[in-house]
C-alpha positions in Angstrom: 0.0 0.0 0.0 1.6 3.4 -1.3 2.4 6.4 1.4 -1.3 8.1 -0.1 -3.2 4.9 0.3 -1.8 4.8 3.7 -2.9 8.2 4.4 -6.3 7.9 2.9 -7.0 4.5 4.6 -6.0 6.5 8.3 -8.6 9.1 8.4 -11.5 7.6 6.8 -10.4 4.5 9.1 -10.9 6.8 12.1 -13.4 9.1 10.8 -15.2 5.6 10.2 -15.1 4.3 13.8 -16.5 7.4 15.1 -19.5 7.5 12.6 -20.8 4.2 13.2 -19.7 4.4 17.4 -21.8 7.3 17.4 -24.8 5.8 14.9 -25.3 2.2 15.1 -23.8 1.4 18.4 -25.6 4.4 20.4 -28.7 3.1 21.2 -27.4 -0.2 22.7 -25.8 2.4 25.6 -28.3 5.3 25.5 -32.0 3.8 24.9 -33.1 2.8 28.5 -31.7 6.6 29.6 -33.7 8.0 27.2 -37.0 6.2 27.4 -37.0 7.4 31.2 -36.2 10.4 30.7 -38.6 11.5 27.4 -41.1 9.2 29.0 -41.3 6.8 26.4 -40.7 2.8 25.9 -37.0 1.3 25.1 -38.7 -0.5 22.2 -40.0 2.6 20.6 -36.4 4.2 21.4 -35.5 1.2 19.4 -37.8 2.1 16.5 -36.6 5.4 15.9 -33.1 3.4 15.2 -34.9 1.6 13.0 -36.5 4.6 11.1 -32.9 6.0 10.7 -32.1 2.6 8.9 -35.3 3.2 6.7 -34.1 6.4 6.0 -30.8 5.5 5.1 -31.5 2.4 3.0 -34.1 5.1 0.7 -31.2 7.7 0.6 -27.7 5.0 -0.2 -28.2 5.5 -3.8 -28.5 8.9 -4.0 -25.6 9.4 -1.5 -23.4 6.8 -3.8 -24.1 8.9 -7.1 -23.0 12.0 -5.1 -19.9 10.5 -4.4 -19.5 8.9 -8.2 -20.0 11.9 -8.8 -18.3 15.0 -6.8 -15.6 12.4 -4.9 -15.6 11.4 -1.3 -14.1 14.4 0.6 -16.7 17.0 -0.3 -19.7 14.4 0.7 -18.2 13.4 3.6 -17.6 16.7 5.0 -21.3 17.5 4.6 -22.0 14.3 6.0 -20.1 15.4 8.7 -21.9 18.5 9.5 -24.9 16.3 8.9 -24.2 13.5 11.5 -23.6 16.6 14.2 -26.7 18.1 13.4 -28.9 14.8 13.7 -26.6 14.4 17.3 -27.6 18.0 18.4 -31.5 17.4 18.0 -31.5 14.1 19.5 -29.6 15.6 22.7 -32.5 18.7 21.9 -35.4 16.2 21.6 -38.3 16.7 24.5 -40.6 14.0 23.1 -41.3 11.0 21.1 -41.6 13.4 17.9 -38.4 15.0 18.2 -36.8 11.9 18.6 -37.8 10.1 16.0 -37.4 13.8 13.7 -33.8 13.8 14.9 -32.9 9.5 14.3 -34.2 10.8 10.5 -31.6 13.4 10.3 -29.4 10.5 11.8 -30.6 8.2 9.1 -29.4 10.6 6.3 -26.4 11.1 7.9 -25.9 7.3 7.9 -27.1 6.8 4.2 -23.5 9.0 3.3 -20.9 8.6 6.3 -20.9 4.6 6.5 -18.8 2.3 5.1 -20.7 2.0 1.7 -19.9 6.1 1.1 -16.4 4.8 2.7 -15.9 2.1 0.4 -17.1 4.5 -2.8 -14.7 7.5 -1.9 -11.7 4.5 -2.3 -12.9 3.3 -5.4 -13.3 6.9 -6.8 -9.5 7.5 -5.8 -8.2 4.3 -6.2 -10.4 2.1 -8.8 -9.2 -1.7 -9.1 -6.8 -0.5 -6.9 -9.3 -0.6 -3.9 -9.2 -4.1 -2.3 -5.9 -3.9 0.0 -7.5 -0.2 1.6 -11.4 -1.4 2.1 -9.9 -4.0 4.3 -8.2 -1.5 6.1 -10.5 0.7 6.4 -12.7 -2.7 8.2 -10.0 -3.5 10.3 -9.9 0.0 12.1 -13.5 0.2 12.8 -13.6 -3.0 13.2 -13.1 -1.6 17.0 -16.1 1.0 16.4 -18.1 -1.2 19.5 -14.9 -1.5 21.6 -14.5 2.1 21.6 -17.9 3.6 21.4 -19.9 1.2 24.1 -17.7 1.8 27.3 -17.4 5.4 26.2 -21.1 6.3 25.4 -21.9 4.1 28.5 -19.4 6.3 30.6 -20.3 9.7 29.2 -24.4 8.8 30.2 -23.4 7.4 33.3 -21.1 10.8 34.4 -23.0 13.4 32.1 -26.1 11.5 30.9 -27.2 11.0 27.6 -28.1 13.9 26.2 -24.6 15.3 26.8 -23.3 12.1 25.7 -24.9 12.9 22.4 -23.7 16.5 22.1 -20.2 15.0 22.4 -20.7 12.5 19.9 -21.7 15.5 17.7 -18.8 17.8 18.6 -16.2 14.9 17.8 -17.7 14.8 14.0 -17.1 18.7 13.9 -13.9 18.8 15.5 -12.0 15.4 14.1 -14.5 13.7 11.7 -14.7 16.7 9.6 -10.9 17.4 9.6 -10.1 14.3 8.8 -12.2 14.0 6.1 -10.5 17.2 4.5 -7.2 15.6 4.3 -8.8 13.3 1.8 -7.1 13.4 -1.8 -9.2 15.6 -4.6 -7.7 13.6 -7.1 -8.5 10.7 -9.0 -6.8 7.2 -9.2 -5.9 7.9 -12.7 -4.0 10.4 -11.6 -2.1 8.1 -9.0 0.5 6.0 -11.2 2.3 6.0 -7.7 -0.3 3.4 -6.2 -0.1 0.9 -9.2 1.9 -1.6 -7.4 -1.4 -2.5 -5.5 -3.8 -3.0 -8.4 -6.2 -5.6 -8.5 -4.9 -8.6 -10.6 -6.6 -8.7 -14.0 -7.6 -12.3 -13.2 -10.2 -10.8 -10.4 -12.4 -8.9 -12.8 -15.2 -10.0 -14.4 -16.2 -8.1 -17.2 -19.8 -7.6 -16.0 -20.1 -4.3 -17.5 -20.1 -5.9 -21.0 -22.1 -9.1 -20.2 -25.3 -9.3 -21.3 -28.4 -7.5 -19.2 -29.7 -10.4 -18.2 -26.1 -11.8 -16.9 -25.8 -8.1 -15.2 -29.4 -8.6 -13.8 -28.8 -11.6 -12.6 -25.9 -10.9 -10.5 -27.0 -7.8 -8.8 -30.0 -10.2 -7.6 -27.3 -12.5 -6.4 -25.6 -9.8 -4.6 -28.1 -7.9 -3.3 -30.0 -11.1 -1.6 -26.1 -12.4 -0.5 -25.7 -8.7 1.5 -30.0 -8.6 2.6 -29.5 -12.0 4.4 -25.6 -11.4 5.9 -27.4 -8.0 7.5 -30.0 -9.9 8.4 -28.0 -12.3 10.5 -25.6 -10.1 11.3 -28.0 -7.4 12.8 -30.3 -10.1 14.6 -26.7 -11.7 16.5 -25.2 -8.5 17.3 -28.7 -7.6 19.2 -29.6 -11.0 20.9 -26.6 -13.3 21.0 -26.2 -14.0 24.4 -29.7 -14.3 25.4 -29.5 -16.6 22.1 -26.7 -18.6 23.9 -28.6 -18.6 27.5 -31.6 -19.8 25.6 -29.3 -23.3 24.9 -28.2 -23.3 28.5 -25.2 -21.5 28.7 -24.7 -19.3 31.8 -25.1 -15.5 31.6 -21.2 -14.7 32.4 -20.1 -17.3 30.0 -22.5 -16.6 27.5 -21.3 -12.7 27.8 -17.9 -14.1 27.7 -18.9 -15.7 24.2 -20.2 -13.2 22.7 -16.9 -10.8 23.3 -15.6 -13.2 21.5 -17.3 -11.7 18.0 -15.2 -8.6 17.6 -11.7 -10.4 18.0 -13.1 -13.0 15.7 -13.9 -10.3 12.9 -10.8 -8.6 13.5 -9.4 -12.2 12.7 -11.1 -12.7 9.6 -10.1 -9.6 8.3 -6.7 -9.6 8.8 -6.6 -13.3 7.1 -8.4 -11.6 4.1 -6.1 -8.9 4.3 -3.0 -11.7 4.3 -3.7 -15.3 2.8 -7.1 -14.6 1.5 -6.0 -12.0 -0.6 -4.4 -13.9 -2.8 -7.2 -15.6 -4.1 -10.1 -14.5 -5.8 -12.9 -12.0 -4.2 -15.4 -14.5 -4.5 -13.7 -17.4 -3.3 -13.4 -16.0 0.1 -16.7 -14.6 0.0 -17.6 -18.2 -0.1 -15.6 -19.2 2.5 -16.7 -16.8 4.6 -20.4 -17.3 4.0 -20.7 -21.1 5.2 -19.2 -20.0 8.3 -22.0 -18.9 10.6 -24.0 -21.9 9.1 -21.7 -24.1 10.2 -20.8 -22.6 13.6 -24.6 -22.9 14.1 -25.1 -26.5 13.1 -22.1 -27.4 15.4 -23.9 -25.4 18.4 -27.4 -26.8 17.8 -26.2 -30.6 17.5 -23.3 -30.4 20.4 -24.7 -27.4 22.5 -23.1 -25.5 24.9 -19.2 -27.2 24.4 -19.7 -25.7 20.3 -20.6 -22.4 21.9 -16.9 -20.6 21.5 -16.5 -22.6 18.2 -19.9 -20.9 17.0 -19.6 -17.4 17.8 -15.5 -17.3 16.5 -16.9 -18.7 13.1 -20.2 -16.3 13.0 -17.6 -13.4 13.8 -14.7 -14.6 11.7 -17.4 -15.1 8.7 -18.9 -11.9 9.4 -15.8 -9.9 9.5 -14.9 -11.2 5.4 -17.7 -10.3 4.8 -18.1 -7.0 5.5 -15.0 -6.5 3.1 -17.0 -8.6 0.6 -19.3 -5.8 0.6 -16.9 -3.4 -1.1 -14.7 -5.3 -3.1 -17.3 -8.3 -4.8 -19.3 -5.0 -6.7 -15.8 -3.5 -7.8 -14.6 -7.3 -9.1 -18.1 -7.9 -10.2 -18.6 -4.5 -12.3 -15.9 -2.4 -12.0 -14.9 1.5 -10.7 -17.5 2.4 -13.0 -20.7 4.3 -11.0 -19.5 2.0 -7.8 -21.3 4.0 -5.7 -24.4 4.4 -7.7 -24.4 0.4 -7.4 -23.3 0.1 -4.1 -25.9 2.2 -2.8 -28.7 0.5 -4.3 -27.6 -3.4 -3.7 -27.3 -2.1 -0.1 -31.2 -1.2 -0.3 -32.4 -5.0 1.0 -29.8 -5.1 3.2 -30.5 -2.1 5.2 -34.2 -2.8 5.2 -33.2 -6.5 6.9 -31.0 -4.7 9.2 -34.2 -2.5 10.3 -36.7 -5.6 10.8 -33.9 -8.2 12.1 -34.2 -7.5 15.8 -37.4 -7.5 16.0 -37.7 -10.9 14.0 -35.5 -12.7 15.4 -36.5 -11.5 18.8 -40.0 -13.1 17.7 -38.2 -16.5 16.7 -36.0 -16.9 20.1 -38.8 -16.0 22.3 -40.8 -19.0 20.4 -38.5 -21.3 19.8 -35.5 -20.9 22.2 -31.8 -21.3 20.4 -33.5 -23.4 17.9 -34.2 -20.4 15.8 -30.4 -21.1 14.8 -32.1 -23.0 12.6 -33.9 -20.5 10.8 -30.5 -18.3 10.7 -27.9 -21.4 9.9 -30.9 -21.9 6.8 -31.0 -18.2 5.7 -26.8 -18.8 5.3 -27.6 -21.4 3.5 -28.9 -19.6 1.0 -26.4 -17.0 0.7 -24.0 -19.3 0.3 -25.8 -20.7 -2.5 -25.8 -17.6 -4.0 -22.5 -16.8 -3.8 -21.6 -20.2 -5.5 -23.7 -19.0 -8.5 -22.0 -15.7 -8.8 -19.1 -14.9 -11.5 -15.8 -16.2 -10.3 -12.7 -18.4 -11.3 -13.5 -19.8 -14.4 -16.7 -19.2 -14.3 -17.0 -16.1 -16.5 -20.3 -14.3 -17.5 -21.4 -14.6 -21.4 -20.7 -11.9 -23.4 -23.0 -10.0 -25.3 -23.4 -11.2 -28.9 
């Protein structure tokens, strides 16, 4: 990775952990203060979260042709300003109303300042030469929960939450936004210096000149892959160690398990990042999608001794995956309107992520662990459709 790539990978790495510390993983910390204090329910706290997801699964595309089109530092600095903002009225809010007005501004903010406007801004800079820096980018806020949890949970404890969220909203204005600015203005065509990192020609597929139908086809692919790891992803990052209680395990061990998730995706990035990048995109997108499957199998049929073996392969898998995310549209289709793409194959996803907690919630409270069944299925079929995606030697028909 060239000195710029370095650079470029840095701040949106950090500015990255701060956006989704202060986005996705604030309610976790702040909802039960806030219910008590706006007089409201943790559920509906819950669904204001939700609504931002809404929001931002409407506004991806719109905030990935922005970036195709103007570059990542401009957006990203507005987005920056943005995320403040939607901070500022939800510390402001005196009701259910303003809360849920403020989670929309929140929502927008998330639509362009998460890692799909992350992984976009690299693409517009860097093109095929993308791979090695979205998996950087990963690793860094891989720690986003590690950082943001005990500190939002500190700041509401000392402070309470409403000051926790205007410090949320002054770190986007005093370091998001600045280090956003350092971002390059210019594009990767203009970076010869960076070449030495290129994606091998072997990767690419040459969607953009298959066929509709083929091109059709494996956005479909894509789309449901990303829709059902959100889906799983989202419903075991909100219930996983009541999930693991539900099969017997004890509270501190099952607590104990489920630390175990980041470290695991950490993991699995860096052995992307190192083995796994020498092969193709796809391949360990593959790999990585039978993982939670498997891990869940192994819990359900051995119980509680497959417990640490389950959640290191749910996180491990999840963790490739995430990087799958960015570089399986660049591989797939090329630099060419990444973000436009991105931002719409995203648009299942972030609707799963909005109804996951609640569903699964339904399912565990009915069945117990056993609705590791329904999850271990749903990867089932992910994998399956990442086995009928473009890979090695398996090249899309051409056009006639």
């Amino acid at each position: 990775m060239s000195a710029s790539q370095t650079r470029t990978v840095t701040c949106l790495g950090l500015a990255q952990t701060l956006a989704w510390a202060s986005s996705y993983y604030l309610p976790a910390m702040l909802a039960t203060s806030m219910a008590r204090d706006l007089g409201i329910s943790t559920p509906l706290v819950f669904a204001g979260f939700s609504l931002a997801l809404l929001v931002s699964a409407v506004l991806g595309p719109v905030a990935g042709k922005a970036i195709d089109r103007y570059g990542g530092r401009l957006v990203l600095m507005l987005n920056s300003l943005v995320f403040a903002f939607g901070l500022t009225a939800l510390a402001l809010a005196q009701g259910p109303v303003g809360m849920f007005v403020a989670w929309s501004i929140l929502g927008v903010a998330m639509a362009a300042g998460l890692y799909e406007a992350a992984f976009a801004a690299l693409v517009h800079l860097y093109g095929l030469r993308s791979r090695g820096a979205i998996t950087g980018i990963t690793l860094m806020a891989g720690f986003a929960s590690t950082i943001g949890w005990p500190l939002s949970a500190w700041l509401d404890l000392k402070w309470g939450w409403r000051s926790t969220c205007l410090t949320w909203a002054g770190l986007h204005l005093f370091l998001g936004l600045p280090l956003y600015s350092l971002l390059s203005k210019t594009p990767a065509q203009e970076q010869p210096d960076n070449a030495d990192s290129a994606m091998p020609a072997a990767f690419i597929v040459p969607a953009a000149a298959a066929t509709t139908a083929n091109a059709t086809r494996t956005s479909v692919l894509l789309a449901l892959t990303f829709a059902i790891t959100w889906f799983i992803s989202t419903g075991m990052a909100a219930h996983l160690p009541r999930l693991l209680q539900a099969e017997g395990v004890p509270l501190a061990t099952a607590l104990l398990l489920a630390a175990l998730v980041g470290p695991a995706q950490v993991a699995g990035r860096l052995l992307e990042y190192g083995l796994l990048r020498q092969v193709h995109p796809v391949v360990s997108a593959r790999v990585a999608g039978a993982l939670h499957s498997v891990g869940a199998l192994a819990f359900l049929l051995v119980g509680v001794p497959a417990g640490a073996a389950f959640t290191l392969l749910h996180g491990a898998g999840n963790g490739v995956l995430t990087i799958a995310k960015g570089t399986l549209p660049l591989v797939l289709f090329g630099p060419k309107d990444y973000g436009l793409r991105q931002g719409i194959l995203m648009v299942p996803a972030r609707f799963a992520q909005a109804l996951s907690p609640y569903l699964f919630g339904l399912a565990i409270d009915r069945y117990g662990a056993g609705a590791l069944w329904f999850s271990a299925a749903l990867g089932g079929v992910g994998f399956a459709a990442l086995m009928l995606l473009p890979g090695p030697g398996k090249p899309q028909r051409q056009a006639a």
